[in-house]
N, C-alpha and C positions, 0 to 999 in steps of 0.2 A: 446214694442208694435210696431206694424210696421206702416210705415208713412202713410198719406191717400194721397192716390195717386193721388184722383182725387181735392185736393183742394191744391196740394204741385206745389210750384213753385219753379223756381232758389232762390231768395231769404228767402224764407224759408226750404230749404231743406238743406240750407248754416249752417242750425244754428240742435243742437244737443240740447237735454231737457237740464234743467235748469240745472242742475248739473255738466254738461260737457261743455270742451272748444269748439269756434266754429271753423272751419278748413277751409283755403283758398280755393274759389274758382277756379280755373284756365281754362282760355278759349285754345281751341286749333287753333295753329296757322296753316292758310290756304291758300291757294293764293287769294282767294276773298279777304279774310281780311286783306290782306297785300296794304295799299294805294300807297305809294310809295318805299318805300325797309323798308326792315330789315337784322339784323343779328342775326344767330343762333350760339351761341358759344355749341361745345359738348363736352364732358367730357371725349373723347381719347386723351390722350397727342401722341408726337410724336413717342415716342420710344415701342407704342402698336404692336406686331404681326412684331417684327423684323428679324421672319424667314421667312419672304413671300420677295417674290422680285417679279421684275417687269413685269414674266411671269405670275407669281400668279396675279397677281393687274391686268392686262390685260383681264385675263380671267375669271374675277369676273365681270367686264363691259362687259364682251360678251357674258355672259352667262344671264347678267341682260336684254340686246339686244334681245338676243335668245329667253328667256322667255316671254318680252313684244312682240314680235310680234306672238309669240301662244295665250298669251292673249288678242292683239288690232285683231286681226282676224280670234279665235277661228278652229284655226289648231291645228295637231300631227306632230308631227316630219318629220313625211315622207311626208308630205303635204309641206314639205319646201325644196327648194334646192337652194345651196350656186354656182355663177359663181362669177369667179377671168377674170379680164383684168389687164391690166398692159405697160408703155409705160415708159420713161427715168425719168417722174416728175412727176410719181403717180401709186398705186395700188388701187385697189378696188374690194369688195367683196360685192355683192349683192345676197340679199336673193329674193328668186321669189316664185310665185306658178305653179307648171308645168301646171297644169289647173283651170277649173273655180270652186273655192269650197267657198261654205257656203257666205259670207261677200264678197268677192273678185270681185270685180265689170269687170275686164280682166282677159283673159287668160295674165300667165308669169309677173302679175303688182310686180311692184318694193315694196317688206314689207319694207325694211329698208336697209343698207350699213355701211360697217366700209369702209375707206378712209385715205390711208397715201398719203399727197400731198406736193410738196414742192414750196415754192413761196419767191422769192426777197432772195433764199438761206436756208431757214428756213425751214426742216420740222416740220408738225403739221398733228396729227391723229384725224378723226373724224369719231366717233360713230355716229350716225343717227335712230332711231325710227321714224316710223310712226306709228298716231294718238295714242301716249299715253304721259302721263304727269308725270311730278317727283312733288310732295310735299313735304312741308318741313317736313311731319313725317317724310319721308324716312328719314333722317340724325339723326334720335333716334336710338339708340342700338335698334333690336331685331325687329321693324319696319317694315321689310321689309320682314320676315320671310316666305320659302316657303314649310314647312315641308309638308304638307297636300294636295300639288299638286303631282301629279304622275308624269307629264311631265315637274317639275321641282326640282333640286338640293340642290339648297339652304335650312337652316333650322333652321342656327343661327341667320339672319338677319343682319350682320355683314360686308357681303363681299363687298359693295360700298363704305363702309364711312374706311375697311382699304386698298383698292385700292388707295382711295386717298392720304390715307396716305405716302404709299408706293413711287407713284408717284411723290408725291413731294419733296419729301426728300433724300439724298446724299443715293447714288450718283445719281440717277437721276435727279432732280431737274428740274422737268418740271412742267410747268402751268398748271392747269386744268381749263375749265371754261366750263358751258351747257348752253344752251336755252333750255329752258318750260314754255311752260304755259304761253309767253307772258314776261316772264321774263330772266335777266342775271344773273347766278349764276357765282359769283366766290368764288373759294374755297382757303384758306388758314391757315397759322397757326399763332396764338396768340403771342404775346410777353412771354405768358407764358407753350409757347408749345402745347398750344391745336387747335385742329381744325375748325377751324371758318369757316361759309359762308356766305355771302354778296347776298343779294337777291336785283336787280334794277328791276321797273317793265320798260317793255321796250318799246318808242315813238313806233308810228305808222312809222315813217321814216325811223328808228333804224330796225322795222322787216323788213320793205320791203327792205332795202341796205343787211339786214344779209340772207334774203333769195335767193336772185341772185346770183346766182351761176349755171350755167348754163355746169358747166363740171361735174354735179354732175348727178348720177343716176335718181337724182328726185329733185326735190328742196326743200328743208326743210323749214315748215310753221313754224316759231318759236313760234308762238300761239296754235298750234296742234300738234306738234312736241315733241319730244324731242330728243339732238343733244350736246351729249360732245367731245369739244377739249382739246385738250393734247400736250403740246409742244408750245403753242405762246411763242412769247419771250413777258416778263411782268417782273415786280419784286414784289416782295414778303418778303415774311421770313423765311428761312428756321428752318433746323428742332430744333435749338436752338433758334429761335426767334429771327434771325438777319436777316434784310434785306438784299437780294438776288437778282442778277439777274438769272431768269431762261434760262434752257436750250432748245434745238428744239431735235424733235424726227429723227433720222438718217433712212436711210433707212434700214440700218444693223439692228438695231434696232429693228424695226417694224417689220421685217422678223424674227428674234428671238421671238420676242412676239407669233407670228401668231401661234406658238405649241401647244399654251393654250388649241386650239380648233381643235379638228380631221377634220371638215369638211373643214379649214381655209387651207391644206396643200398639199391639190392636191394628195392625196393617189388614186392610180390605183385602180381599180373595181376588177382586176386580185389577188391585193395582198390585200386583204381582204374576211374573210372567215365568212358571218354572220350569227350567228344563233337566236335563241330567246333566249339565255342568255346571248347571247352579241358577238363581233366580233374578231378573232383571226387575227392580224396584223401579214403578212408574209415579209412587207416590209422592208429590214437590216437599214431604216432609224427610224424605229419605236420601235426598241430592246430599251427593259426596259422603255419604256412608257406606264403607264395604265392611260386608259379612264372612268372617267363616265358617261353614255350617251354624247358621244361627249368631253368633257371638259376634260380636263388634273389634275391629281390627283399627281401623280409624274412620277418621271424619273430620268435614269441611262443613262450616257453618259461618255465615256473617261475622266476621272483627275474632275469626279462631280456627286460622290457618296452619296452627305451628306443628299438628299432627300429620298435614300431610305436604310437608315439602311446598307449601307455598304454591299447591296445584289446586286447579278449576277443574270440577266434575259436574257431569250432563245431569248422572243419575242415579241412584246405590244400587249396589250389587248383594248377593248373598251367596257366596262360592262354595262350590258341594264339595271341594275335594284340595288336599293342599296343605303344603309345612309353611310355620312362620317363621319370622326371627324370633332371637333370644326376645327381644321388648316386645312381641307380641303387637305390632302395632303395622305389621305390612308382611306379605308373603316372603319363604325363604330369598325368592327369584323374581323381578321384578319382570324378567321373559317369559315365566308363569303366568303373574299374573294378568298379562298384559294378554297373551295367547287364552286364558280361561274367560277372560271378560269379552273377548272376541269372539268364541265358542260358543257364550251364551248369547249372542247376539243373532249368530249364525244360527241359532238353534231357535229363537224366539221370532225371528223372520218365516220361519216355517211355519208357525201357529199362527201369529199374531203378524200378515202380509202386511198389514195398515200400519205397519211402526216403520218403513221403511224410509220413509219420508223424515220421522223422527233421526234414523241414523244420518239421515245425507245431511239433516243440518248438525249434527255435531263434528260429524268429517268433512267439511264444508265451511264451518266456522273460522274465522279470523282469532277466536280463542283456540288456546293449544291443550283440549279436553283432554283429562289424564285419563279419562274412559277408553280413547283410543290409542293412547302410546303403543309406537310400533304395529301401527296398521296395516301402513302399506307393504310389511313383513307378513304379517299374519293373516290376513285377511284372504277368504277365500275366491277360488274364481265362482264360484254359484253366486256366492254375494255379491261381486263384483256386477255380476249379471243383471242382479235384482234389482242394482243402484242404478245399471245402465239404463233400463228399462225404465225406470220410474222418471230419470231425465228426461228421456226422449219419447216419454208418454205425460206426465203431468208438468213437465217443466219445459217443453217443448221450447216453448220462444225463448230459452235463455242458452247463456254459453257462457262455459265455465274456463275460466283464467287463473294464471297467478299472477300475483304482482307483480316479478320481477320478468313474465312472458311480454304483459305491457311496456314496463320500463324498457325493456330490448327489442321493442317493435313500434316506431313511433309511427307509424301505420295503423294500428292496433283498432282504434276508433272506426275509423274510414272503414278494416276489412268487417266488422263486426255487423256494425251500419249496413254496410252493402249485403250483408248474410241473413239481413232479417231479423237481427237476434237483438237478444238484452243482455247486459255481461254481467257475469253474475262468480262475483270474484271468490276462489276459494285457495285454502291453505298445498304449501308444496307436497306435504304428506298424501291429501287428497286427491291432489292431481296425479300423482302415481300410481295411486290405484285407478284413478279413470283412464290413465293412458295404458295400464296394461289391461282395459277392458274397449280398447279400441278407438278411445276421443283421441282427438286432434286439437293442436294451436292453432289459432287463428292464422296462422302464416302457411300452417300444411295444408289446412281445411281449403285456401284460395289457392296453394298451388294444386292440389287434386283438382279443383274444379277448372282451374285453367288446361291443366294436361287430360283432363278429359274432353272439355269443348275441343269442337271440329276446325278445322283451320278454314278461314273463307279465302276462295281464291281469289288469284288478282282478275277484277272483271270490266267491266263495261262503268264502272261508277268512277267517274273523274275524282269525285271527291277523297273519296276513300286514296285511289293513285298520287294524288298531289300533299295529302295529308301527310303518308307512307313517305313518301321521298323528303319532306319537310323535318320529320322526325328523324332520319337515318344519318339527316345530313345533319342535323344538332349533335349528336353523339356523336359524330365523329371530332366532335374537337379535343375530346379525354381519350388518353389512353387505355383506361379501362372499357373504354365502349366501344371502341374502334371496329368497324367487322359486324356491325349487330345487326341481325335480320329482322325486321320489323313484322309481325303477322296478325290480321285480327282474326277472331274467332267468335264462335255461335256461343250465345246467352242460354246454349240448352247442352248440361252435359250427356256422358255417353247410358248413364243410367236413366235419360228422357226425364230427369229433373230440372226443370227451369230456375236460375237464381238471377238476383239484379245483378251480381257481380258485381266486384271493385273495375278499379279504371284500366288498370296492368298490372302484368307481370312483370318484370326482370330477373331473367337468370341467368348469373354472371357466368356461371359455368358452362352455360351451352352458346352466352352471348346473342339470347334471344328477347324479345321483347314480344309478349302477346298482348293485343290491347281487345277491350270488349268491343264487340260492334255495338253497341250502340256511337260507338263516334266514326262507326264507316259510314255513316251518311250527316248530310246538313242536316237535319232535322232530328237527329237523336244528338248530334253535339250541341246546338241551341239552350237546349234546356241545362244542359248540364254544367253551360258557361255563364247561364244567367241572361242570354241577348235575346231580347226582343226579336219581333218577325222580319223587321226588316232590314235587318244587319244584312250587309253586304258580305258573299261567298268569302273576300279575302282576309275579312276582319273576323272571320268564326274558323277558318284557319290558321292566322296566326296566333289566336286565343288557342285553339285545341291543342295545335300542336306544341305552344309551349307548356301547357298544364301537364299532355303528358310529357315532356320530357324533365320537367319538374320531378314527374311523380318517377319516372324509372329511377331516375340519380337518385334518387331520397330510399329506393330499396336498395344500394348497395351498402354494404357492411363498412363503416366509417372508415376503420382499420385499413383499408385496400386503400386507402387514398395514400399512405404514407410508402407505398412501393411504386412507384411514378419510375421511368425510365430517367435518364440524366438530360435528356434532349425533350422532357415534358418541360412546359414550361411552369406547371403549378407543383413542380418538385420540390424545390426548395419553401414554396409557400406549405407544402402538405408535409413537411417532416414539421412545421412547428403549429401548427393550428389546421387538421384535418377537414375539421368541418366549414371552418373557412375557403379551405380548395374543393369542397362540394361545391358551398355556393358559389365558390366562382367559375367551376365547372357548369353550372348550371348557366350563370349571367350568360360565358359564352357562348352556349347553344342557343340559349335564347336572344341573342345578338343575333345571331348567325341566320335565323328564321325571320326575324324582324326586318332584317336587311334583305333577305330575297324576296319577300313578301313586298315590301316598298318598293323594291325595283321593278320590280313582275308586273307590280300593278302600273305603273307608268313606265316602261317599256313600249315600244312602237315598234315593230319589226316588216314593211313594208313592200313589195317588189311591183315595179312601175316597165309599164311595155311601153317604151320610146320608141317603137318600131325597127330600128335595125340592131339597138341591143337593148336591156333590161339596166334598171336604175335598181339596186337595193339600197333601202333608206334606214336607217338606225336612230329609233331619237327617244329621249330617256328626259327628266327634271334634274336638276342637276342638286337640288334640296332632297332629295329622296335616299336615304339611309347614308350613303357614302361620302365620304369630306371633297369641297368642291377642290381642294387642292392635289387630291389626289390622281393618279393616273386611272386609267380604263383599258385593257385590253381586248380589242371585239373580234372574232373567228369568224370568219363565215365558211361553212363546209360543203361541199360538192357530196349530193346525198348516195349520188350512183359509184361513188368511189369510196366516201368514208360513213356511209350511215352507217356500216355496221360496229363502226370504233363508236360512232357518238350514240349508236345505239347501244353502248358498250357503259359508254360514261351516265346514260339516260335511267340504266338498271342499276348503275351502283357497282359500275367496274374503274378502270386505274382512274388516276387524277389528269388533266388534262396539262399539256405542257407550253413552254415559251416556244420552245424549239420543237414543235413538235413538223415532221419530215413532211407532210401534206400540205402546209403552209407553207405560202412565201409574203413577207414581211412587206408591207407596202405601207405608201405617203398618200393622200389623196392626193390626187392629180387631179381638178376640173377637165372635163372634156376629153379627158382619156379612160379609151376601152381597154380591159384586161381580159386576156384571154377567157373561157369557160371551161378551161380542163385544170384547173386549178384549183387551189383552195387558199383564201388569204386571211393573213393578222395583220392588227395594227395598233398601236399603241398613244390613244389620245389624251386629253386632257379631257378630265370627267365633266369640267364643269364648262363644256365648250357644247354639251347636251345633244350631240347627233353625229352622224355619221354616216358616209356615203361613195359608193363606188358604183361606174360601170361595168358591165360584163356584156359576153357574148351573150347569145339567146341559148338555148337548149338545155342548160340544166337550171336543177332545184338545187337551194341552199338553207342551211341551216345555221343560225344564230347563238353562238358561246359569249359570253361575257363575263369577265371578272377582274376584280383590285389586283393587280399584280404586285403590290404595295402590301399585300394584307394577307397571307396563305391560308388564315382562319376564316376568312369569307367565302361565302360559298357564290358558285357561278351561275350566272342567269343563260336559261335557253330560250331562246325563240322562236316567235312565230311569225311565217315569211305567208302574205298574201294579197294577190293582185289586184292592187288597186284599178287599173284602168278598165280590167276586163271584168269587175266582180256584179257589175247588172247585165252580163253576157254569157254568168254563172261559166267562168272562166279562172275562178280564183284557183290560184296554188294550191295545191294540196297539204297540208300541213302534215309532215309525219309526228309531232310531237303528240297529237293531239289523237289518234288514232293507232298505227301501229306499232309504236315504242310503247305504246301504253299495254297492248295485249301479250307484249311479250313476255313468256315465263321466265321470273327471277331465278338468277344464279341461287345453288346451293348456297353459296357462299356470297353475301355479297360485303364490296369493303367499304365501296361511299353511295350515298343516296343518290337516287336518279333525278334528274331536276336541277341536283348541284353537287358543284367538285370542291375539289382543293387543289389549288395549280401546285406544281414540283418542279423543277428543274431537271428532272429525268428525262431524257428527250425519246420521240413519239416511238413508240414498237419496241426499244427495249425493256 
């Protein structure tokens, strides 16, 4: 039943129904009710909150200071401003109102002063409020709590009673004592370590001697007042409970303290950047200090990390808005803070365009600045913009990386090099924001520009044709290249931007290969191989074409090497050493170019008018790429029956065979004619270095050769012309050298033109 209120007094309210115990009442203690002194013992021993020091404990009284005079004369923040004088034996900071507002009875009236003075050798700090009072709740836990106020910090209720603590105890060892309310509080600790205070109420003679002070901003009413000192010499007991003499506050001291508080430090109006989510300190004396509203939360300084986690800061902040922890030494939410300091940066780029630059090197930096924890979260797309901009307008020549973009692109240099650019390596954090603001890796950056360049046709430049077929036919010796279509392309992409470009592409997925033109002609590959003017056409092809086939093998992804078919032959070598069956993917193509290159160039391919038939002659060095022990197979083809197979093989269609149906296998016979509807093979000894048969008159033939000994060698074609008739301008027509050349490549194509790889598949299946 609930009690009746209107008939319930203290004494009966004391007492609970009959069945129940009745429960103490307790009066609260007040300064009215205090006749002549009391003591409050409280229940913090000394060794409560032993990571605060005596910047902290400082700045728990000046933010108590701070607060009581918003409350004793119903101001905001901006309605207050802090002036510093200062002479040999004393500092002082006086709070003022610039004008006349609300309660304030003058323009500029003095609200209150902190005061370090030194007298007879001793300094001693005093605090000073005007018209407001301390009680003895405030010295209960939780008391004092200011959660609920906007314009103030606190919210534990905690921060005066362990200032004191701090204060007094080793190593600083100084006396606290206030005036309020008519009274002397001294503050100390127990024999049993706890914190005690002494309440005197104070003579009428006692106020008026304590208030004269005439070097003081104002004079402090110790009956309307309230006015704590710090440092009298007195003794005590320190923090184990032994009596103590205390110590005087230094002037070093007091200037060390003064941190607590941003307005306390004489920061320039120049190096502070304010916005509504708070203020970006440019000052180098302010790095790694944040603020909250004014007040000191932590700080990094040379050889005194321990406050902040052992983190690197660009610059100090001063946060307008926000809960702390219980220590008071960092934001409730460390995704607060991180989003508020972000805020003001966003907000300070608005005003101050020219700090932008400033940001990119902290989000940029190889340090991992606690200024921008969690950026690439927070951070907006307008900033985003602002950074892109100032890249691609002040930083133009450079290009931004990660470390680990390099390390998985051993291209990396080469694509950079070839892009114009300077690299300019920055953190993973930041590269996130620049990729969701549109940059590119070096890897995408040169596939865009190759998938934008124009594909050059196949034309009229031998060079370019023989280079093409030289490169298709090295890839073909890997499984993973097999099929690859080779194409160059324009140095100008589709946005009429010209770049040097890299040397190619590869991409394993579509199984193409784009090379820059600059190496579709002799004279753009020259320089790029380092040869002199007068290298010879077959020596700046077998250089080109193995550099790039070098350079495609080296863009495929390591890993792919270890998925080889069972009938690869670098299978077994690529499950246990990958990059070892690169390189030897690589030897072999380059084998493979070297050897047709040599034979090419000492190849003879001849046709002689004996008058009633024709003499084809075949004659090769027998020291040119291939082992003299080995065999030679040579084809000669009838062009009006199979040019369009071998114009098949020419583009990089099937592989040419033993057995192929158009052939019939023949011995040299001296002085025997073979028909002319035919097409013949034969199989010699390579190092017997020539070859020769008769035929009818009437047809043209074309020239196959290759190891039958060797399937990874590629096949030589030739060139058949009349010797006897060629000052009669009678010579054969060469179809290699003209219309195999114009003709347009298959979609697909599976082997180079110029050279095969023989199979045992026999001819048209």
């Amino acid at each position: 039943m609930a009690p009746d209120r209107e008939n319930s007094s203290p004494s009966n309210m004391d007492q609970t129904s009959s069945d129940a115990e009745p429960y103490p009442f307790e009066s609260s203690v007040t300064l009215q009710s205090i006749h002549e002194r009391t003591t409050i013992n409280s229940t913090l021993t000394s060794d409560y909150a032993t990571q605060w020091g005596p910047v902290e404990a400082f700045r728990e009284l000046v933010q108590n200071w701070w607060d009581g005079i918003i409350q004793s004369f119903k101001l905001s923040e901006q309605d207050i401003k802090v002036t510093r004088r200062e002479n040999d034996d004393e500092i002082v900071y006086t709070a003022i109102s610039p004008g006349s507002y609300r309660d304030i009875a003058r323009s500029h009236e003095c609200l209150g002063y902190i005061r370090w003075s030194q007298q007879d050798g001793a300094g001693t700090v005093e605090i000073t409020n005007r018209q407001a009072t301390l009680e003895p709740c405030h010295m209960n836990m939780g008391s004092t709590t200011k959660a609920t106020d906007e314009n103030q910090i606190g919210m534990h209720g905690e921060g005066l009673k362990i200032a004191l603590l701090v204060l007094m105890r080793s190593p600083q060892n100084h006396a606290v004592r206030c005036r309020s309310g008519g009274f002397e509080w001294t503050f100390n600790f127990t024999n049993q370590r706890r914190l005690t205070t002494r309440l005197v109420r104070m003579a009428p003679s006692t106020i008026s001697k304590a208030d004269d002070k005439v070097s003081t901003p104002v004079p402090a009413a110790s009956n309307q007042d309230t006015q704590i000192l710090i440092g009298t010499k007195a003794k005590g007991r320190n923090e184990d409970g032994y009596p103590v003499e205390r110590e005087e506050v230094t002037r070093d001291q007091f200037t060390n303290w003064t941190r607590a508080a941003l307005f306390l430090q004489g920061i320039s109006s120049k190096d502070i950047v304010r916005t509504k989510y708070g203020d970006l300190l440019t000052d180098p004396r302010f790095k790694g200090r944040i603020y909250l509203k004014s007040f000191l939360l932590k700080e990094s300084h040379e050889g005194n990390l321990a406050n902040m986690g052992n983190e690197t800061w660009g610059y100090g902040y001063n946060l307008a808005n926000g809960t702390t922890n219980r220590e008071r030494n960092s934001m409730a939410s460390s995704n607060d803070e991180s989003r508020t300091i972000l805020a003001i940066w966003e907000s300070v780029l608005v005003i101050r365009g020219d700090l932008i630059g400033n940001l990119h090197r902290l989000l940029g930096s190889q340090i991992d600045y606690a200024d921008l924890k969690g950026a690439a979260k927070y951070v907006q797309k307008e900033t985003g913009k602002r950074i892109t901009t100032y890249i691609n307008e002040e930083l133009k020549g450079s290009w931004c990386y990660t470390a680990n973009e390099k390390n998985l692109n051993p291209r990396f240099d080469q694509i950079v090099e070839a892009l114009g650019r300077t690299p300019l390596e920055v953190n993973e954090s930041y590269w996130a924001i620049l990729k969701d603001s549109g940059f590119r890796t070096a890897d995408e950056e040169e596939m865009k520009r190759f998938d934008e360049a124009a594909i050059i046709p196949n034309n009229d430049n031998p060079f370019q044709i023989r280079l093409r077929r030289l490169i298709r036919g090295a890839l073909e010796v890997c499984l993973l290249t097999v099929g690859t279509d080779v194409v160059f392309v324009k140095a100008k992409s589709t946005s009429n931007v010209n770049w040097t470009g890299t040397d190619s592409r590869y991409s394993h997925e579509s199984k193409t290969l784009k090379i820059h033109e600059k190496w579709s002609i002799k004279q753009g590959a020259m320089p790029e191989l380092g040869q002199p003017q007068l290298t010879s056409t077959h020596s700046i092809l077998l250089g080109a074409a193995q550099w790039l086939v070098r350079d495609a093998f080296s863009q495929i992804p390591t890993h792919l090497f270890g998925f080889y078919d069972q009938r690869d032959p670098f299978r077994a070598m690529g499950q246990r050493n990958l990059s070892l069956c690169r390189k030897q993917a690589v030897a072999q193509g380059c084998r493979r170019i070297d050897e047709l290159v040599q034979i090419q160039r000492v190849i003879n391919f001849k046709v002689y008018d004996c008058g009633s038939f024709n003499k084809l002659v075949v004659k090769w060095n027998k020291h040119a790429a291939w082992s003299t022990e080995c065999r030679a197979t040579v084809q000669l083809h009838r062009k009006s029956t199979c040019w369009s197979a071998v114009r098949e093989i020419v583009n990089g269609g099937d592989v040419v065979s033993l057995n192929m149906r158009c052939c019939s296998h023949i011995t040299e016979i001296p002085h025997k004619t073979f028909p002319a509807t035919i097409c013949y093979a034969a199989i010699i000894p390579f190092e017997k270095e020539s070859f020769e048969v008769q035929v009818e008159k009437g047809q043209n033939y074309a020239l196959v050769m290759y190891n039958p000994d060797d399937l990874k060698a590629l096949a030589v074609f030739g060139e058949g012309s009349n010797e006897e008739n060629r000052s009669r301008g009678q010579e054969i027509r060469n179809p290699f050298a003209q219309q195999a050349d114009f003709q347009s490549p298959k979609p697909v194509v599976k082997l180079p033109p110029q050279s095969v790889v023989p199979s045992k598949r026999p001819w048209g299946k």
